[in-house]
N, C-alpha and C positions, 0 to 999 in steps of 0.2 A: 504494500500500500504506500510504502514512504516516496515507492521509484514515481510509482505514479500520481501521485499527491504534486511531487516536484518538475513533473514535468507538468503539470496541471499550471501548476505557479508560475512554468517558464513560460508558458504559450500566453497565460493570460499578462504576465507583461511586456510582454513581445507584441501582443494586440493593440494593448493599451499606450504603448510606444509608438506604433503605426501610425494608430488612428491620430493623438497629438502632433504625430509630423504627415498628415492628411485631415486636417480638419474638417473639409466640405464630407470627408468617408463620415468621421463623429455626429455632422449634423445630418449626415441621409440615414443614418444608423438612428438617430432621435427620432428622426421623421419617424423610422418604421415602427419604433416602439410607441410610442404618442398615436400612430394611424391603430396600432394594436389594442392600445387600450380607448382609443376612442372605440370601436370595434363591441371589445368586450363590453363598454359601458353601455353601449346600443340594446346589444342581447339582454344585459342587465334586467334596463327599463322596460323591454317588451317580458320581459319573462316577469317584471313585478305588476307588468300591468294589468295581464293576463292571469295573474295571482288576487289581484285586486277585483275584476269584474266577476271571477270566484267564487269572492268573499262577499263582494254585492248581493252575488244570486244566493249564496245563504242566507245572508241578513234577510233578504226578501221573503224567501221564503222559511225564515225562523220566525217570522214576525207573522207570515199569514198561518203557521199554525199556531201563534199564541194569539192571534184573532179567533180562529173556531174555537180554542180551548178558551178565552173568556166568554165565548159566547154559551158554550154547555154550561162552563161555572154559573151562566147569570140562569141559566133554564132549568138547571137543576134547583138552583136555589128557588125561584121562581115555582119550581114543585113540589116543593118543601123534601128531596130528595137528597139531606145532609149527606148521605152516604155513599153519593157521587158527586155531591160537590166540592168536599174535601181534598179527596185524590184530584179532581180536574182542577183546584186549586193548587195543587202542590206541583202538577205537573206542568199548569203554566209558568208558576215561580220557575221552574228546573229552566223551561224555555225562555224565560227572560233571562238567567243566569247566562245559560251556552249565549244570547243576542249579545247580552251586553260584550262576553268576551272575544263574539266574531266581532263587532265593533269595532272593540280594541284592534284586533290587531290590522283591521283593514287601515285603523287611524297608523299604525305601524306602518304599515306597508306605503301609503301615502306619502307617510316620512322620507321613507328610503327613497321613493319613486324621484322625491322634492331632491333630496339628499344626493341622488345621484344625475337628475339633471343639471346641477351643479357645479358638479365632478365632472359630465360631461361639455358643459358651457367654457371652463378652465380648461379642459384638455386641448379645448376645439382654441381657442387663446393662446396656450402655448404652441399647437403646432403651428395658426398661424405663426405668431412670434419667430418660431424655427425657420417654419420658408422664407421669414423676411431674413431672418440672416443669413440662410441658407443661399439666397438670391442675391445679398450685397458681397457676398465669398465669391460667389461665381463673378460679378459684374468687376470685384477686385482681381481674381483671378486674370479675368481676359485684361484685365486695363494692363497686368503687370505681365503677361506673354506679351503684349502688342511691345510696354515699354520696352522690354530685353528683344524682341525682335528689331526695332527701332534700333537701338543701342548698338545693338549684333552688326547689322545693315551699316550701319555709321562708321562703324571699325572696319568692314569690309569693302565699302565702295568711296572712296573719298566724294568728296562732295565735289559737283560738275565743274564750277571755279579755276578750282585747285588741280581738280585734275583735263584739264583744260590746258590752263599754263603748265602743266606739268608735262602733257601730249607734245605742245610746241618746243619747248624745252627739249625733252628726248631727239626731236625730229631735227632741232639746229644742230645738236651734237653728232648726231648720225650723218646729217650733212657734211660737217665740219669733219668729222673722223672720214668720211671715207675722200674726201678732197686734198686730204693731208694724203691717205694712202694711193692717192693717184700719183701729186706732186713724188713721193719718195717714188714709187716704180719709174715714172719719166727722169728721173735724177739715177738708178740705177741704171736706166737701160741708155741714159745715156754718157755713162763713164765708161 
């Protein structure tokens, strides 16, 4: 385990290295974990939503069966039939018990839903954020290939001017050198 614990530790700073001398790799690398959890937060809120509309249709329907059971309770009592009114009284209590606690936790769930629209409003913020830096890297990027190409260019081709007078220059010399070299053969060939 130790061999591979250490090699674990070398690659991961060896990554981590990379990416500080490749920044724009750090920010599309954000990008993708930021696109990731916006993602998951999405799934989140459809799966709490869908948890929620649920919890609706219980409440709805815990509440229309503690409608019929108040309603036995009031008809029993109404027959002077104590001995169904009690239990339908007790059994409505039960059902108001379970409403109030689907309730609760739909108010839960609510929360989360708020909670993590939140989470996802911020996420969606920073990844902006990320592309804009992501986008000023790239625009600095090109600005500083054009300036080293420029630079590059400037070292390599002298500027027209200069080399201009530099043309006619070589061209009087060439003239002048081979004039001299005629002059010395007419001077040999005639001694």
């Amino acid at each position: 385990m130790g061999l591979f614990d250490d090699l674990s530790r070398f690659l991961e700073e060896r990554l981590e290295e990379f990416l500080r001398n490749n920044p724009q790799l750090e920010l599309e690398m954000l990008l993708e974990q930021l696109r990731e959890q916006e993602e998951d937060t999405l799934k989140l809120i459809a799966e709490l939503q869908l948890q929620e509309k649920r919890s609706q249709d219980e409440i709805l329907s815990t509440a229309q069966e503690i409608q019929r059971w108040h309603i036995r309770v009031q008809k029993a009592k109404a027959a002077g039939r104590e001995d169904l009114a009690a239990p339908a009284q007790a059994r409505e209590a039960t059902l108001l018990r379970e409403g109030n606690q689907k309730w609760g936790q739909m108010q839960g769930l609510k929360e989360r839903i708020t909670q993590s629209q939140e989470l996802l409003h911020k996420i969606q913020q920073r990844r902006q954020e990320v592309q804009a830096k992501a986008a000023e890297a790239q625009t600095a990027r090109a600005k500083a290939q054009t300036q080293q190409r420029l630079e590059t260019n400037a070292w390599q081709t002298p500027p027209s001017s200069y080399s201009s007078k530099f043309d006619d220059l070589e061209e009087q010399f060439r003239r002048w050198e081979t004039q001299d070299e005629l002059e010395q053969m007419k001077r040999n060939l005639g001694k």
